[in-house]
C-alpha positions in Angstrom: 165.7 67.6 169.9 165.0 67.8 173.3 167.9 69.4 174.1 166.8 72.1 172.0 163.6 72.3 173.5 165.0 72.2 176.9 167.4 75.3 176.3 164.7 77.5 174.4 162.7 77.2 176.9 165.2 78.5 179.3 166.5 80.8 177.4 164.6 81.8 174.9 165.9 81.9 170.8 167.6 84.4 170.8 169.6 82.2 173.1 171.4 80.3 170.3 172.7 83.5 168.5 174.1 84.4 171.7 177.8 85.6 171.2 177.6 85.8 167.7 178.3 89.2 166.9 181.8 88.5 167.5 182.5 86.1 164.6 179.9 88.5 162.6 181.9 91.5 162.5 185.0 89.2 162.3 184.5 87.2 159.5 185.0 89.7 156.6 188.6 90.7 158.7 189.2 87.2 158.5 188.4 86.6 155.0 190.4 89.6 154.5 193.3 88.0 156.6 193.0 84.6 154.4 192.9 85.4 151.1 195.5 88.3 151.6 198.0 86.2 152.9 197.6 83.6 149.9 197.4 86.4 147.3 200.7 87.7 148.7 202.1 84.2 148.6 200.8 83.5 144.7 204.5 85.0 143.4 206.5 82.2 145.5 203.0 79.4 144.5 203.7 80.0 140.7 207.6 80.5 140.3 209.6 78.6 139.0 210.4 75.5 140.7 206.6 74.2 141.4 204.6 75.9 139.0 201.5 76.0 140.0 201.7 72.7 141.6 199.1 71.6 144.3 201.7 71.3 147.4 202.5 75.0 146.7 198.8 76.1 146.4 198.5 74.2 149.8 201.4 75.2 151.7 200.4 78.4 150.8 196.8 77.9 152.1 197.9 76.4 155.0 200.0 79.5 156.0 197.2 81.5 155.5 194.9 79.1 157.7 198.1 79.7 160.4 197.6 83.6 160.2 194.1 84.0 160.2 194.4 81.6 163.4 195.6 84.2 165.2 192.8 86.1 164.8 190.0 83.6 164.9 190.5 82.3 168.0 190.1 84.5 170.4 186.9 85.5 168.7 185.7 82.0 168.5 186.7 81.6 172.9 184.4 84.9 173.7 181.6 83.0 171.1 181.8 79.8 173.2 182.5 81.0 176.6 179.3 83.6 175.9 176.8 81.2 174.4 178.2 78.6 177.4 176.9 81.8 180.2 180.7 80.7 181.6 181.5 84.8 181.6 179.9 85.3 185.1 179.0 89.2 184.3 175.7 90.4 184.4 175.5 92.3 181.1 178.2 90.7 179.1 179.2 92.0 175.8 182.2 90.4 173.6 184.8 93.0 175.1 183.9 92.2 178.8 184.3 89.2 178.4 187.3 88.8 176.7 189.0 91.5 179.6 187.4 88.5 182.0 189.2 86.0 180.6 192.4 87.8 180.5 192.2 89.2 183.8 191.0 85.4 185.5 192.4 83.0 183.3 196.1 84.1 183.3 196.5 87.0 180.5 197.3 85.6 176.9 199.3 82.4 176.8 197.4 80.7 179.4 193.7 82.8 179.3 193.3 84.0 175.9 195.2 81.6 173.2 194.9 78.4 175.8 193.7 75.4 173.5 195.1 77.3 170.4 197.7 74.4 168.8 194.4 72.3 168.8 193.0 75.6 166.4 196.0 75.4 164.5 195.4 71.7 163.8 192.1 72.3 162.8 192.8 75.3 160.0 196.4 74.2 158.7 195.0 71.1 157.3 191.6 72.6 156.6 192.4 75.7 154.5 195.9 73.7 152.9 193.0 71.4 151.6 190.3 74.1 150.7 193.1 75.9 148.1 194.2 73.0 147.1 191.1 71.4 145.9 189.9 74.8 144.4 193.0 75.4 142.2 192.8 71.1 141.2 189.1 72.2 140.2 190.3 75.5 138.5 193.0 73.6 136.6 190.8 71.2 135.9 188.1 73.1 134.7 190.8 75.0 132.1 192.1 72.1 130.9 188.4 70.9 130.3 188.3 73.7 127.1 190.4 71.3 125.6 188.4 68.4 125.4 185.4 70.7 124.0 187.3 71.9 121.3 189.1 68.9 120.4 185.7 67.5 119.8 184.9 65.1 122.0 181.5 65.0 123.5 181.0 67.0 127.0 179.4 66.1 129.9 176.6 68.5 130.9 177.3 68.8 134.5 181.0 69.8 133.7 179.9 72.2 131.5 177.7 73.8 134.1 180.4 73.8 136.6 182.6 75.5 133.9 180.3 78.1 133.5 180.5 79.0 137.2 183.6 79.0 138.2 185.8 80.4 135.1 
């Protein structure tokens, strides 16, 4: 808490949304990015030889965590380095600062995409477990019909979350 304090009244509040109109404007690309890639994977994720099993729904998520990679990270760098006042420019936008780190930091490998296998450990896991679990959910929840027509009792709450996500 004092932290906080300490760095509002330095820098005002508008001091903790600084840098974020990167991710902003990124975020629908990326969503874009994400959910295109495992849409264009679904054909290979319900063929024949795993039908729609889990591992497929979250190799294919993973991939799709690999490729949006790509594009996150450099967004996510100009979000930290801004917020962290590490750009050194007086005015600093998200494009000046992400020529700064490409011109002093050592161009792409080494400027831009430096620390980006630690990213890629963080979203392969992340979104090959987010499909995953929504498609165990999904199945789960279709399968569910079943036991309410075979008439057994249902459980309220899984009746609710049937309603929401089918």
């Amino acid at each position: 808490m004092q932290t906080l304090k300490c760095y509002c009244r330095n820098f005002q509040i508008t001091g903790l949304y600084k840098g974020i109109s990167s991710p902003l404007y990124g975020v629908s690309f990326v969503n874009a990015i994400v959910f295109g890639v495992y849409g264009s994977l679904q054909p290979f994720v319900h063929g024949a030889p795993g039908y729609n099993a889990l591992w497929a729904h979250a190799t294919a998520g993973a991939l799709a965590g690999a490729v949006q990679s790509d594009v996150c990270f450099p967004m996510e760098l100009v979000k930290i380095r801004m917020q962290l006042n590490e750009s050194n420019i007086g005015k600093s936008n998200t494009w000046t600062v992400l020529k700064s780190i490409y011109r002093k930091e050592g161009g792409l490998r080494r400027g831009v995409y430096k620390g980006f296998g630690i990213t890629l450990s963080r979203e392969i896991p992340g979104f090959a477990s987010y499909f995953a679990s929504y498609e165990a959910l999904i199945n789960f929840l279709e399968n569910y019909d079943c036991f309410l027509t075979s008439g057994k009792r249902s459980i309220r709450t899984l009746h609710s979350l049937r309603h929401i996500f089918c």
